[in-house]
C-alpha positions in Angstrom: 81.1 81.5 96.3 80.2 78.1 94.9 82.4 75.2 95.5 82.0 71.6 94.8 84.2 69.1 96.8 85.3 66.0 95.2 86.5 63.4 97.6 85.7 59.5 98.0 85.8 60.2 101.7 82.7 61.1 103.3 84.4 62.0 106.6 86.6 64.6 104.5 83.6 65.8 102.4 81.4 66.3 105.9 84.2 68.3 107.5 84.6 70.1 104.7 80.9 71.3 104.0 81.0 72.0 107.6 83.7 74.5 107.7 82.8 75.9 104.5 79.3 76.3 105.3 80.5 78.3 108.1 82.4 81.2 106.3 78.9 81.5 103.9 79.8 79.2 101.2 77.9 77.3 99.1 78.6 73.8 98.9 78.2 70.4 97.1 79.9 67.4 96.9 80.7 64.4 94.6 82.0 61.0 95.9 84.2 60.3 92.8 85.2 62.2 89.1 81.9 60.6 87.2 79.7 62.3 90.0 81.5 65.1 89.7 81.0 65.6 85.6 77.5 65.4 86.3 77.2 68.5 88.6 80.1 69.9 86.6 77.7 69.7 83.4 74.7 71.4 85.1 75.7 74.1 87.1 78.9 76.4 87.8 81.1 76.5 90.3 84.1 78.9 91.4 86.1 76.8 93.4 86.6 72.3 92.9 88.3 70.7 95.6 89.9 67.8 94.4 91.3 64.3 95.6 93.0 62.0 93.2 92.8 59.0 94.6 89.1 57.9 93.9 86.4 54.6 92.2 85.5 55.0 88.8 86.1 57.8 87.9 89.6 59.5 89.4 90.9 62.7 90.0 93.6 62.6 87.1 90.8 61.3 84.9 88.7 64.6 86.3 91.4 67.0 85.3 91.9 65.4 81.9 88.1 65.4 81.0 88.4 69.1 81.9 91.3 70.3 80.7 89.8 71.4 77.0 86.7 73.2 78.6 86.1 76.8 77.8 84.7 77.6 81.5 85.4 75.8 84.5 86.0 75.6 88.0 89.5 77.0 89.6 90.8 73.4 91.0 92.4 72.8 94.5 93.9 69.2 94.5 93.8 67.7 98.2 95.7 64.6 97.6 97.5 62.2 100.1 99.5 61.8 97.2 102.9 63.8 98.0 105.1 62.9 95.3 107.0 66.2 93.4 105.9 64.7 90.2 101.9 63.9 91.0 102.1 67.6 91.5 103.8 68.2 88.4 100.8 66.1 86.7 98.4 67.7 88.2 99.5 71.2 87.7 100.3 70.4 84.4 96.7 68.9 83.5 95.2 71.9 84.8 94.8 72.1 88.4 95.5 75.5 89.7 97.4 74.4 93.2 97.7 71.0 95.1 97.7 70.5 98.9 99.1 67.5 100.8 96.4 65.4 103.4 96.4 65.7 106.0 95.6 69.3 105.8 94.6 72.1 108.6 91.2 73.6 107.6 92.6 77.1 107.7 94.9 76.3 105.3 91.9 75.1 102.5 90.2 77.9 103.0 92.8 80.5 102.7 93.8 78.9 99.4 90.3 78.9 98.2 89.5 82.3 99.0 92.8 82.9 97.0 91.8 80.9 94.2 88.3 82.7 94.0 90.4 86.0 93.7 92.2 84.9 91.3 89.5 83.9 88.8 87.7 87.7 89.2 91.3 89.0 88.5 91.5 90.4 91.7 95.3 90.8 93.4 94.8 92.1 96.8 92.3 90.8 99.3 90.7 93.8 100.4 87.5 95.2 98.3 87.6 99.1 98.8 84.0 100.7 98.1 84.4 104.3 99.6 83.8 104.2 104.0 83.4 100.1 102.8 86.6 97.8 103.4 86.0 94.1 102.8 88.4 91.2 103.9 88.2 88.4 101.0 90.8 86.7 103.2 89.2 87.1 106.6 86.0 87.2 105.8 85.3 90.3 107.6 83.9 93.8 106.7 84.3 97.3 108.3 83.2 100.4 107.7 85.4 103.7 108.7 87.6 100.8 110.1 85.0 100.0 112.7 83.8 96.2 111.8 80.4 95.4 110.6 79.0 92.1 112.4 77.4 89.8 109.9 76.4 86.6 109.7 78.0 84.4 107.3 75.4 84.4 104.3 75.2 88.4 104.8 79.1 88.4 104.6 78.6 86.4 101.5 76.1 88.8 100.0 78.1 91.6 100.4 81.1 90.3 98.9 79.3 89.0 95.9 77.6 92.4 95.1 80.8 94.4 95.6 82.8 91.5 93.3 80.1 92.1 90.9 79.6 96.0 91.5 78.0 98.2 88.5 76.2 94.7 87.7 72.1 93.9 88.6 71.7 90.6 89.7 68.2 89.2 90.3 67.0 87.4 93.1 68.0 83.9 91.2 71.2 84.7 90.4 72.1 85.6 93.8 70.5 82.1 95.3 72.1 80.1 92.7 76.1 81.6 94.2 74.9 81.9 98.0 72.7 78.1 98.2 73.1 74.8 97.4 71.1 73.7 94.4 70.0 71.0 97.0 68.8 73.7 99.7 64.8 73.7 100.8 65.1 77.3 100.5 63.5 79.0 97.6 65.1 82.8 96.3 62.5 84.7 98.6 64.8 84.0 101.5 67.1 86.8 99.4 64.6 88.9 100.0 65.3 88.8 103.6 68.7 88.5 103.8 68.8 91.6 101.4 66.4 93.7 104.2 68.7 92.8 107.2 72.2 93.0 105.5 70.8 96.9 104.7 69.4 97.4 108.6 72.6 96.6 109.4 74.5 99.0 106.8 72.2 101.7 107.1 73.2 101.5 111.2 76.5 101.7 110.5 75.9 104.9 108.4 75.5 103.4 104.6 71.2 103.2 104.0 72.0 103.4 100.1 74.5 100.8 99.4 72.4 98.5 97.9 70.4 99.6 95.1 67.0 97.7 94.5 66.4 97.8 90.8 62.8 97.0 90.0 62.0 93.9 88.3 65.2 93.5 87.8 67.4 92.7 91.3 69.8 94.2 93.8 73.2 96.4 92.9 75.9 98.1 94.6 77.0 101.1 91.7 
């Protein structure tokens, strides 16, 4: 998963980067709305955390700017703004649900994960792919209900190919969702995480789950 977080704050951006970072996720960040458009007009993101309250370009001004685009971002205001009816605009401009500051980290990224469900039309947390369960919610996989340790960016490959199952996505396309467009990786490290997410599968009694199709990428049928 992709998300961008918008926030004048840099302490709220760093702690949020942090904590995201450390469930797998890709993230990038904007220091007010006119940052933000820029990134917004080059790459795509799943989830935008949002303040309001922001130089140059604010958050209301964000939502408006977006409000008549075709694809975007599913939008998590974080506001210290705690008014009913600055939720009401917000909802009502587009945002897709709005949390108060100060906020409990737990809390962000439940309603994140919920949010990225949401936009693949998914209802329940749990991806079911034969002996395969996967925990959208608490990040967690198991097989035959025994758990499967992973790291974070394995986790993050596995849910991406089972949200995307019966689909072939190449090396690229898989380093664009998983890393920063920032990171001073290059798509070989897929390449690896690919071979060790399988050791650990094929230990746990699934050696075929990912398919390698040549030329083309990786796909779980």
């Amino acid at each position: 998963m992709r998300v961008l977080v918008v926030d004048d704050s840099e302490r709220v951006r760093k702690a949020l980067t942090s904590g995201l970072h450390a469930h797998g996720l890709a993230v990038e960040t904007a220091g007010d709305g006119a940052e933000a458009m820029k990134l917004l007009d080059s790459l795509q993101y799943d989830v935008m955390v949002l303040d309001l309250m922001m130089p140059k370009m604010d958050g209301i001004q964000l939502l408006k700017a977006l409000k008549g685009r075709p694809v975007k971002p599913r939008i998590l205001v974080l506001s210290a703004r705690d008014q009913v009816q600055d939720r009401v605009d917000a909802l009502n401009l587009g945002a897709d649900d709005y949390l108060v500051k100060p906020f409990a980290f737990e809390e962000v990224l439940a309603r994140i994960n919920a949010l990225s469900r949401r936009g693949a039309g998914e209802v329940s947390p749990i991806l079911v792919h034969g002996r395969l369960q996967v925990d959208t919610a608490g990040r967690l996989a198991r097989i035959d209900d025994e758990a499967l340790p992973l790291t974070p960016k394995e986790y993050s490959l596995l849910e991406l190919l089972l949200r995307r199952r019966g689909h072939v996505m190449s090396r690229g396309a898989i380093f664009e969702q998983l890393y920063e467009s920032t990171s001073a990786s290059s798509d070989v490290v897929i390449e690896v995480l690919v071979s060790t997410l399988r050791a650990k599968l094929a230990r746990a009694g699934l050696p075929e789950l990912i398919e390698t199709r040549r030329g083309f990428g990786y796909v779980i049928s």
